[in-house]
C-alpha positions as CSV (number, residue, x, y, z in Angstrom):
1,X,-4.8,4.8,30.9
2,X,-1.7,4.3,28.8
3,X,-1.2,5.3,25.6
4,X,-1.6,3.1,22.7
5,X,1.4,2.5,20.7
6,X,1.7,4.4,17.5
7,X,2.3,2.1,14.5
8,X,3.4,3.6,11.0
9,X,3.2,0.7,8.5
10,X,4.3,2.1,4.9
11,X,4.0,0.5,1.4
12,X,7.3,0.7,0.3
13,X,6.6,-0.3,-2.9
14,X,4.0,3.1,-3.5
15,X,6.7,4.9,-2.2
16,X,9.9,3.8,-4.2
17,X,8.0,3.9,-7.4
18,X,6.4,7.6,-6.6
19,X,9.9,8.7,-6.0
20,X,11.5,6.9,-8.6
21,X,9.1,8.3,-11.4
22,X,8.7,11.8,-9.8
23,X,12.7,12.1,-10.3
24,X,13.3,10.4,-13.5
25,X,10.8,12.2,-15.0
26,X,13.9,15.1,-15.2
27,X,16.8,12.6,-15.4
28,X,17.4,13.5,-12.2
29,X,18.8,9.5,-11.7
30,X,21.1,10.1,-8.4
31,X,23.8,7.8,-8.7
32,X,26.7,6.1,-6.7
33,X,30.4,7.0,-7.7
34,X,30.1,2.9,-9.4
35,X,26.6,4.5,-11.7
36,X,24.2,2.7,-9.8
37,X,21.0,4.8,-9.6
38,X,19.4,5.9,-6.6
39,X,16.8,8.4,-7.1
40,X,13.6,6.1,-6.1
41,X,15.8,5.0,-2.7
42,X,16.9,8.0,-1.8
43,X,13.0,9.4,-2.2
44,X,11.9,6.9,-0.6
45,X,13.9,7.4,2.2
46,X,13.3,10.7,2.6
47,X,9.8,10.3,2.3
48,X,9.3,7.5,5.7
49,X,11.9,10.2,7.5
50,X,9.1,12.9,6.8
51,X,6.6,10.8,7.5
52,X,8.2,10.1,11.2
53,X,8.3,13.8,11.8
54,X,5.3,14.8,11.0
55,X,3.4,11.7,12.1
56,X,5.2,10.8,15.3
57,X,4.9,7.0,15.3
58,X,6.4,5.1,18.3
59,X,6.6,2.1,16.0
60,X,7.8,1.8,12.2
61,X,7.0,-1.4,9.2
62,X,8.5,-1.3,5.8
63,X,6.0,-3.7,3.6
64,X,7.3,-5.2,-0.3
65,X,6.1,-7.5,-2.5
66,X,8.9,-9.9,-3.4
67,X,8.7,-10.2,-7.1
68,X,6.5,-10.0,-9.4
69,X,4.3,-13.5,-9.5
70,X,2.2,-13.3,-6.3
71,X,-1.0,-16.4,-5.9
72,X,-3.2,-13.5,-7.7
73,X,-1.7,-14.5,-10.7
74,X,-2.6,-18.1,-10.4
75,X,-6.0,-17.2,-10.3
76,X,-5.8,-14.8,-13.1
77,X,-3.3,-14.8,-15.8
78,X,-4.3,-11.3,-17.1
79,X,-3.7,-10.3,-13.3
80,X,-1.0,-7.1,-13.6
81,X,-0.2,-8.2,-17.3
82,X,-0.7,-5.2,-18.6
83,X,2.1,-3.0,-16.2
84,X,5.0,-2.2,-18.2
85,X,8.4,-3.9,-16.5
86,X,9.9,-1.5,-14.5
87,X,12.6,1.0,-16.2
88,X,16.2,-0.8,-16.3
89,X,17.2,2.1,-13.7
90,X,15.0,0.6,-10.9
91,X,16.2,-3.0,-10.7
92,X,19.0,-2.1,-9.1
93,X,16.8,-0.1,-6.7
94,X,14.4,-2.6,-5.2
95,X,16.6,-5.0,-2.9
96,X,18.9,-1.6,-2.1
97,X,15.9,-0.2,-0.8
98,X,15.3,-2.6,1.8
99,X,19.2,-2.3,2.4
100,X,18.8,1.2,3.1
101,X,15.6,0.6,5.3
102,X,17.7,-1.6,7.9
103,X,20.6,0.7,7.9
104,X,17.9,3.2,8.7
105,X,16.7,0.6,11.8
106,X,13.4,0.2,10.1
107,X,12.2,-3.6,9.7
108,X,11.4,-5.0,6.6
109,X,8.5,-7.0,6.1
110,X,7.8,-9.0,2.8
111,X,6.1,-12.9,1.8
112,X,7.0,-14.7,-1.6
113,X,3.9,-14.8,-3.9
114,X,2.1,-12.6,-1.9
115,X,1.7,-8.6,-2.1
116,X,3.1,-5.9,0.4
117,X,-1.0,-5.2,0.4
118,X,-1.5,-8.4,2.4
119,X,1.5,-8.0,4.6
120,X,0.0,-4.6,5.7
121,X,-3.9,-6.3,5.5
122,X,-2.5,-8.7,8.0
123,X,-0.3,-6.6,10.2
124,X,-3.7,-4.2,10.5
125,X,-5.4,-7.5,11.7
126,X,-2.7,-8.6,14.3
127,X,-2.4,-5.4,15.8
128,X,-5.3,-3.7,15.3
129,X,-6.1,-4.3,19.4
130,X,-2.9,-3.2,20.5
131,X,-1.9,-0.3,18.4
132,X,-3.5,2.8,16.9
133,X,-2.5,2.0,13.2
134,X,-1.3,4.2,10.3
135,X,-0.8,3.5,6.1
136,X,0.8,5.4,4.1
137,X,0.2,4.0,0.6
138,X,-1.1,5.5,-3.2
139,X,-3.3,2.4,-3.5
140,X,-7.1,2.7,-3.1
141,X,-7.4,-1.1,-2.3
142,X,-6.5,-0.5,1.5
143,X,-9.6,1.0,2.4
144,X,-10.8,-2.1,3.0
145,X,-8.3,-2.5,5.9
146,X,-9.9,0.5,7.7
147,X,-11.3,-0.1,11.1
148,X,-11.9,1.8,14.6
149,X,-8.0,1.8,14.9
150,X,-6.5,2.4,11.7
151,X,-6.2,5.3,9.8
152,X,-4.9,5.4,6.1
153,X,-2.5,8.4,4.9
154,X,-2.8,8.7,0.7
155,X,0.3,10.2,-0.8
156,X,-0.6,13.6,-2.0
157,X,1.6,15.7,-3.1
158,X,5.6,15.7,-2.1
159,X,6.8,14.4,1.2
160,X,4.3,16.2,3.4
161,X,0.9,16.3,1.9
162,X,-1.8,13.5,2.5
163,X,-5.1,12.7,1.7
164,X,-6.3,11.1,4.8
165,X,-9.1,8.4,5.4
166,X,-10.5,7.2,8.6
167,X,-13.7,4.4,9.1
168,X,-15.6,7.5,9.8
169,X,-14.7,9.5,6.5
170,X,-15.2,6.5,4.2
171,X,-18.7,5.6,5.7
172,X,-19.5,9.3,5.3
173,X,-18.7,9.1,2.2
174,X,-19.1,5.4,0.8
175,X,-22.4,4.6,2.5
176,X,-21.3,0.9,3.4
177,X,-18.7,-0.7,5.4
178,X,-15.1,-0.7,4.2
179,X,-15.1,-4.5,4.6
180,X,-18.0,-3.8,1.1
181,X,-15.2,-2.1,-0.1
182,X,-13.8,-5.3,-2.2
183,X,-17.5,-6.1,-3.3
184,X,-17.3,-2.4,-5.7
185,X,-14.0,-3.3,-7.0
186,X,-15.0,-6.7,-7.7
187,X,-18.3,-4.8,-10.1
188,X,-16.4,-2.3,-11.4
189,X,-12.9,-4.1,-12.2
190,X,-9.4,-2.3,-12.3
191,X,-7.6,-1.6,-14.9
192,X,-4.4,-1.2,-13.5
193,X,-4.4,-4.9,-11.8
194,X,-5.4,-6.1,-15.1
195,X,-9.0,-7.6,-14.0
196,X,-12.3,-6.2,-15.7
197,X,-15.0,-6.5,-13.5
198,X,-18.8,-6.5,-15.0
199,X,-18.1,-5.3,-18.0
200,X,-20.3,-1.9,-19.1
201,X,-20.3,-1.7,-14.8
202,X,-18.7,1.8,-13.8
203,X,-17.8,2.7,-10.3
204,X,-21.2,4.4,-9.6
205,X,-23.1,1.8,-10.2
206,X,-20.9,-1.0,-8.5
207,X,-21.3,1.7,-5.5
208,X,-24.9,2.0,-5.4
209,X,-25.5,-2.1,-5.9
210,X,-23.4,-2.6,-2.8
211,X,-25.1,0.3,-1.1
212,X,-28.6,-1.3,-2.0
213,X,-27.8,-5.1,-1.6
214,X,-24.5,-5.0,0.4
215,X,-22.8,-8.2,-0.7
216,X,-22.3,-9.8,-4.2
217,X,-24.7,-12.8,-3.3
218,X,-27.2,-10.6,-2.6
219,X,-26.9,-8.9,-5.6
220,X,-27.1,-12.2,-7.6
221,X,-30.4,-13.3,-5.5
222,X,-32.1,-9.8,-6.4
223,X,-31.3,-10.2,-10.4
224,X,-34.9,-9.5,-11.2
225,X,-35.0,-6.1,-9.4
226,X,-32.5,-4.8,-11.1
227,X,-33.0,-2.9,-14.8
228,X,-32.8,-5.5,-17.5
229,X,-29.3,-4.2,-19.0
230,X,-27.5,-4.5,-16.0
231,X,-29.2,-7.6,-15.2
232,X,-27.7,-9.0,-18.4
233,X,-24.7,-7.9,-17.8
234,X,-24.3,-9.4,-14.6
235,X,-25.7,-12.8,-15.4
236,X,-23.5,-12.9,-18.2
237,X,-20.4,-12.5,-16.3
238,X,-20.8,-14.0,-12.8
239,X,-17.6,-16.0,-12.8
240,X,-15.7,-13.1,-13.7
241,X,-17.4,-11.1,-11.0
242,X,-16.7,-13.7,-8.6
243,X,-12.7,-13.7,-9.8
244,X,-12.7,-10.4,-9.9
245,X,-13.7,-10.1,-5.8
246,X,-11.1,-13.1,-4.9
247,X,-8.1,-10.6,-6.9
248,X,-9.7,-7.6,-5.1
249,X,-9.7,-8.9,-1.4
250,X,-6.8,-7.8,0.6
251,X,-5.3,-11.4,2.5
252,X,-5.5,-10.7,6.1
253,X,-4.5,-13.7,7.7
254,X,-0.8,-14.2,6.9
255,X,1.7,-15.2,9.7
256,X,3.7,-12.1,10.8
257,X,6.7,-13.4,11.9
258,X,7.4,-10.3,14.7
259,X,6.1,-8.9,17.9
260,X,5.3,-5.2,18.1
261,X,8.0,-4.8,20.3
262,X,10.5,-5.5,18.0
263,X,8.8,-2.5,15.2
264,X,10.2,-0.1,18.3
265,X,11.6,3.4,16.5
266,X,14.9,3.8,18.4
267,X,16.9,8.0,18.7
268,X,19.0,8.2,15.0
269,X,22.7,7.7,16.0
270,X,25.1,9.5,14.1
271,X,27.0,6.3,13.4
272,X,23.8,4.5,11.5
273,X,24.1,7.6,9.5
274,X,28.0,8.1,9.1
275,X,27.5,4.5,7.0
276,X,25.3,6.3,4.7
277,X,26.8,9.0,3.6
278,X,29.9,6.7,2.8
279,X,28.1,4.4,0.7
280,X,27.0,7.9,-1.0
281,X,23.6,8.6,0.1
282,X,24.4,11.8,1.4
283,X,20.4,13.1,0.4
284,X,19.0,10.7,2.6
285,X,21.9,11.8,5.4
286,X,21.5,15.5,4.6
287,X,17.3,15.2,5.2
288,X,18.2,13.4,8.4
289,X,20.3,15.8,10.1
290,X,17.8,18.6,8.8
291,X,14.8,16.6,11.1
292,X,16.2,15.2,13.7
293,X,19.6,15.9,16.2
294,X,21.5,13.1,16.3
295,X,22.8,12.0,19.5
């Protein structure tokens, strides 16, 4: 039997803005010989390099969202409203990341108005057959995406540490199916998408009334079981809780425009990396060289 392909699909966005903050935090800013900043490139950089060596994907996907208005905020104005703009430093560092990631040989993979969560939601659904599937992300909301072939990699700590969820881990631990997973967040809200929820509804609760009912409808048709606070509660703000799961489901069924073939990870030449270093990310180069011998 042949091996499956190896698919590494990484949230680009997670990763720019961990490395970003993780080096600004000591004005450690990394700029070009013209002052453009380049710490969060350069981290992220480093970071999908790691993540190749240690992981060993055959197959690499870069995933963005393209600016900030995405359909979520159609449906919710208070959707993300409450995230600070990025730092003037980053702006510069959002369309030269993807620059980098091409010069690296790793595709790009972005859809205006929608989020790099639903570009990686729907590469997991394309090629969830054919290839066993990894995420590397900081965001919670993909462990909706996990299935029999897809594992997902939380950043941890630096480039090499992960806190790692398969199906079997979350069901171990959840007690429902991470397709439910979207049901909880819709209860218990988020505070850093800007959505509330059920309001007085913490994530324990929102757990067990999935766990016990397993869907939100259900929940609604079993009203009179429940105790007569959170009964309230949850009459009193069903179109809310209904939003609340639309904002919180990951969009699985977007057109990726690319075959898996084309995702291919191809040897490092010196060459892509001689470019590099003379645009002045010599970090990025010098990580390179220290992983892997280029032809």
């Amino acid at each position: 039997m042949t091996k499956k392909p190896h698919l590494l699909v990484v949230d680009g966005m997670a990763l720019l803005f961990r490395s970003f903050f993780a080096s600004s935090a000591m004005g450690q800013y990394i700029r070009l010989e013209d002052g453009t900043p380049t710490n969060g490139v350069q981290g992220f950089a480093r970071h999908v390099l790691t993540a190749q060596s240690l992981m060993k994907p055959t197959h690499l996907a870069v995933c963005w969202d393209m600016g900030a208005q995405t359909f979520r905020n159609e449906l919710f104005d208070g959707y993300k409203a409450n995230r600070p703009a990025p730092p003037e430093e980053m702006l510069p560092q959002f369309d030269m990341a993807k620059e980098v990631s091409e010069m690296i040989g790793w595709k790009n993979f972005g859809v205006e108005g929608m989020e790099a969560d639903d570009t990686i939601g729907s590469m997991v659904e394309k090629w969830k057959d054919d290839a066993d599937i990894t995420i590397i992300s900081g965001d919670k909301d993909l462990l909706q995406l996990l299935n029999p072939a897809t594992t997902i990699a939380f950043t941890k700590k630096g480039y090499t540490e992960y806190d790692v969820y398969t199906e079997e881990r979350f069901k171990e631990e959840y007690q429902i199916e991470p397709q439910q997973f979207a049901y909880v967040k819709a209860f218990m809200g988020d505070s850093s998408d800007g959505y509330p929820g059920v309001k007085g509804i913490g994530p324990k609760t929102a757990l067990q009334l999935i766990q016990n009912y397993g869907s939100i409808d259900e929940v609604l048709n079993n009203l009179e079981k429940l105790k007569p606070a959170q009964r309230t509660k949850i009459a009193e703000n069903v179109e809310m809780l209904k939003l609340s799961h639309q904002l919180a489901t990951i969009e699985t069924g977007m057109e990726i425009d690319a075959h898996l073939e084309e995702l291919l990870l191809e040897d490092y030449s010196t060459t892509r990396f001689d470019e590099l270093e003379q645009r002045g990310f010599r970090l990025i180069v010098k990580h390179a060289k220290s992983l892997y011998s280029f032809a």
